[in-house]
C-alpha positions as CSV (number, residue, x, y, z in Angstrom):
1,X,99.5,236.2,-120.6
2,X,96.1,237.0,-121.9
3,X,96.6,234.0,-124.3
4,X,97.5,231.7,-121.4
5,X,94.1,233.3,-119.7
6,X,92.1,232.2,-122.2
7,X,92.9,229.1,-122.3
8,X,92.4,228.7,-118.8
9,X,89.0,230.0,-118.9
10,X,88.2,227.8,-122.0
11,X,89.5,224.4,-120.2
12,X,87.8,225.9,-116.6
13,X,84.4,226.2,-119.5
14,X,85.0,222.6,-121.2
15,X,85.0,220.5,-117.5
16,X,82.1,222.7,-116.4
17,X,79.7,221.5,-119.4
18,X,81.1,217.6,-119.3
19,X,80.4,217.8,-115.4
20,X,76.8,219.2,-116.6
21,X,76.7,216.3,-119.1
22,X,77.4,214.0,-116.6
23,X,75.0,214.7,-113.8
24,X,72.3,214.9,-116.4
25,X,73.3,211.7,-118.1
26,X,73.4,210.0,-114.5
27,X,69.3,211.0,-114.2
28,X,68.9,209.3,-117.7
29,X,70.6,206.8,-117.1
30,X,69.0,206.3,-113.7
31,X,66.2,206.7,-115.1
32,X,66.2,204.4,-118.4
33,X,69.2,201.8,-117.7
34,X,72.3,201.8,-119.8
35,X,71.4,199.9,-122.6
36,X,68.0,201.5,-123.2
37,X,69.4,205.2,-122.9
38,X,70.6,207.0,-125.9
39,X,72.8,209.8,-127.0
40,X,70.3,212.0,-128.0
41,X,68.5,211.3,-124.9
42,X,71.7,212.2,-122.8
43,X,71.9,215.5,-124.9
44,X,68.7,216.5,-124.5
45,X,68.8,215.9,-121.0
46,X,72.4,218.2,-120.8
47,X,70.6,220.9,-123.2
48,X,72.8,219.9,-125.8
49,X,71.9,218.7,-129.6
50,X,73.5,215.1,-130.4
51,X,76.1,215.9,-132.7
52,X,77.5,218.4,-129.8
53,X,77.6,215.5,-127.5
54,X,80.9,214.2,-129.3
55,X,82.8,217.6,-128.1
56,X,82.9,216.7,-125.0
57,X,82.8,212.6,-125.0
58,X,83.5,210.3,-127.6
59,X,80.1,207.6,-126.9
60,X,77.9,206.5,-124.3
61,X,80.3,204.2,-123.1
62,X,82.7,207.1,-121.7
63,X,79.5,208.8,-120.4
64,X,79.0,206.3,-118.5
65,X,82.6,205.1,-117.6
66,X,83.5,209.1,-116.4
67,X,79.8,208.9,-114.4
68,X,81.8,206.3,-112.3
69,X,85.0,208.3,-112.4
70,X,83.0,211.6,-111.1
71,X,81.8,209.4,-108.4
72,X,84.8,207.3,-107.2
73,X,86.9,211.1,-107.6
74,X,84.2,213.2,-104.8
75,X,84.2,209.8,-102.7
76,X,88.1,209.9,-102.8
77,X,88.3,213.2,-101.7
78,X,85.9,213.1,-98.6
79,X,89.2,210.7,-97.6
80,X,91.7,213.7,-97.6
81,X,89.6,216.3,-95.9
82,X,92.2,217.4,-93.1
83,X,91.0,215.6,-89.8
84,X,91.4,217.1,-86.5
85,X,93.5,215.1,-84.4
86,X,92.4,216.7,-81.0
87,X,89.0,215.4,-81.5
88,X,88.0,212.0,-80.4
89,X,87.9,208.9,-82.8
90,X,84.1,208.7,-82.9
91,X,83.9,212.5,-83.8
92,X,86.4,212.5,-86.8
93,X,84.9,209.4,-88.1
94,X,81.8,210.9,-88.0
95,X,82.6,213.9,-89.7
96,X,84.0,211.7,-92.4
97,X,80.7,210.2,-92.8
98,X,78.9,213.2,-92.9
99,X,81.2,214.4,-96.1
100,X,80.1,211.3,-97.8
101,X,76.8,211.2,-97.0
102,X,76.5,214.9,-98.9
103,X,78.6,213.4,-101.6
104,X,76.0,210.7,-101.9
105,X,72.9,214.0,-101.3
106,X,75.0,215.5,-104.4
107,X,75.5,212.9,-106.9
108,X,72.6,210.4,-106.0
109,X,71.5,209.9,-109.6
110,X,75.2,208.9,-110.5
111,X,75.1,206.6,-107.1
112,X,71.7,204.8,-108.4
113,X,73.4,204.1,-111.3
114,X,75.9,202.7,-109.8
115,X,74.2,200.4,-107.3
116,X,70.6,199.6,-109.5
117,X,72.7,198.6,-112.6
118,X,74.8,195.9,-111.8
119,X,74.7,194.0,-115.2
120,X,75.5,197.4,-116.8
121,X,78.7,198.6,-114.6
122,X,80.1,195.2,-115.5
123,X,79.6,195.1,-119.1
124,X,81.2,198.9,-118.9
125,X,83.2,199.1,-116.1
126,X,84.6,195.4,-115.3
127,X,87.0,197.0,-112.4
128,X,83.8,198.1,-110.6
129,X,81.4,195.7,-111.7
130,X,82.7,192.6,-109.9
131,X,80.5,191.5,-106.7
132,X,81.8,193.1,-103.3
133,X,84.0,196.0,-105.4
134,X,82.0,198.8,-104.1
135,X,82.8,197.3,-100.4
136,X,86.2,196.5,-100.9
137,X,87.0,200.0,-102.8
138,X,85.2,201.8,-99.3
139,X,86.9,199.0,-97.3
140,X,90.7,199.6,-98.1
141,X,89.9,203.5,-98.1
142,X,89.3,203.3,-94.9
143,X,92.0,201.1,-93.9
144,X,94.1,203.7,-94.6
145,X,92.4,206.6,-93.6
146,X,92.5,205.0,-90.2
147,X,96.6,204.6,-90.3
148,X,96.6,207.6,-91.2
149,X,94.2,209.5,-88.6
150,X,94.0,206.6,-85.6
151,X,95.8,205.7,-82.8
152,X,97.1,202.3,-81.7
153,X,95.6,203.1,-78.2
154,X,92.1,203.9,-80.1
155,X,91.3,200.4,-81.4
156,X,91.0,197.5,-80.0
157,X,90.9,195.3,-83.6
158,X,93.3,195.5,-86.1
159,X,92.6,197.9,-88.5
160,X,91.8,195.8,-91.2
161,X,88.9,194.1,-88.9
162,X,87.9,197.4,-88.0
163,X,87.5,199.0,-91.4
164,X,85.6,195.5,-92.8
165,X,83.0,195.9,-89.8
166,X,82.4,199.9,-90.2
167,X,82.3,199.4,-93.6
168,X,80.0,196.7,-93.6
169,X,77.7,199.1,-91.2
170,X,77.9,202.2,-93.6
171,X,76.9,200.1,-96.6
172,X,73.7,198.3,-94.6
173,X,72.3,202.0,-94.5
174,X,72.8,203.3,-98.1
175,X,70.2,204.2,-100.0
176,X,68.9,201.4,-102.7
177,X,67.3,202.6,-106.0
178,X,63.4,203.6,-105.8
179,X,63.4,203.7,-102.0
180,X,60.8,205.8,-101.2
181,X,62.1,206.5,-97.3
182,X,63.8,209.9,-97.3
183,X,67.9,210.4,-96.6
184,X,67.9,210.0,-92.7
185,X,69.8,213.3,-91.7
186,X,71.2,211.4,-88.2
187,X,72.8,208.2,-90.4
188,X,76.6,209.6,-89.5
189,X,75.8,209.3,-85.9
190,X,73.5,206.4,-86.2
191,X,76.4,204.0,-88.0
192,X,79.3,205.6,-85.6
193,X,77.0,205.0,-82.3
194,X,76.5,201.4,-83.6
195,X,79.9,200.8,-84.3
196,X,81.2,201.8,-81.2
197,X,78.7,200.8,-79.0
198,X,77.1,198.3,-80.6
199,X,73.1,197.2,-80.6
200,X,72.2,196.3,-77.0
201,X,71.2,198.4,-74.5
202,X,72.9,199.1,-71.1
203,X,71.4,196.3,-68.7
204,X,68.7,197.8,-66.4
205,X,70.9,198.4,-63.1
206,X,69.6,196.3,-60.0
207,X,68.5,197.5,-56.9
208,X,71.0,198.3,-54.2
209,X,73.6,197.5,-56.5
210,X,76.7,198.9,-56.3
211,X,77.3,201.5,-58.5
């Protein structure tokens, strides 16, 4: 048993520096682009000497590769957080939105990397590189978070419409590389109001009208 411990606290050790050598990679790499970044630049940034660098990751190429892994793994999981079905729609998809959006707080070095180096994820990363895969990986999530966690009686679109418009919305708000304006702390509500009741507002009621 104290063997088997070990072990465990050894492997529990090993993910817990390659997760630090990740988020510090993502600000070099943020930072500098992909192709100007180098290893010893990623381990002095992790705290590490370069030679060290190849316990934990093999070259720059599966830094960067397991940046996007890191990423697309948190995202994934904001779309299993149990959902409670007694709330209405617009409150459960904003609460799903608000778990990304700290996922996004968390990781935003790994997400500029992402979105400010399109030439670099798909020389890399070809599955995530292509135009539209960001949407269309958020897209289909959501598809089938809604099956899952949405009424027939709570939609008045097919699913697939529905989750290509919200989608669409979340993305117009994110964050782009080097904008200055601060994370807007209302953006769950703001995209959720939008979505479900769209831009206009309610026409001024006329006098003597009928209520």
């Amino acid at each position: 048993m104290p063997i088997r411990n070990g072990e465990v606290r050894r492997e529990r050790a090993r993910e817990h520096a390659r997760r630090d050598i990740l988020l510090a990679a993502a600000d070099v790499f943020a930072r500098r682009g992909y192709a100007a970044a180098t290893l010893a630049e990623l381990a002095e940034a992790a705290g590490f000497a370069a030679p060290s660098l190849y316990r934990y990751f093999s070259s720059k190429e599966e830094i960067f590769r397991s940046i996007v892994d890191l990423v697309v793994r948190e995202m994934d999981a904001t779309f299993e957080v149990p959902v409670d079905p007694a709330r209405p729609l617009a409150a459960r998809l904003e609460a799903l939105l608000r778990s990304q959006t700290r996922v996004v707080e968390s990781f935003r070095s790994a997400f500029e990397v992402i979105n400010g180096s399109p030439a670099d994820l798909a020389g890399v990363y070809p599955e995530l590189g292509a135009p539209r895969a960001g949407l269309d990986y958020y897209e289909g999530r959501l598809a089938a978070w809604l099956r899952r966690h949405a009424a027939k009686d709570e939609l008045r679109e097919p699913i697939e419409i529905v989750a290509r418009a919200f989608a669409g919305l979340a993305f117009a708000f994110r964050s782009c590389p080097g904008d200055p304006r601060p994370p807007d702390p209302d953006l769950a509500r703001r995209v959720v109001d939008l979505a479900f009741h769209g831009f206009a507002a309610p026409a001024p009621r006329r006098r003597g009208a009928t209520p």
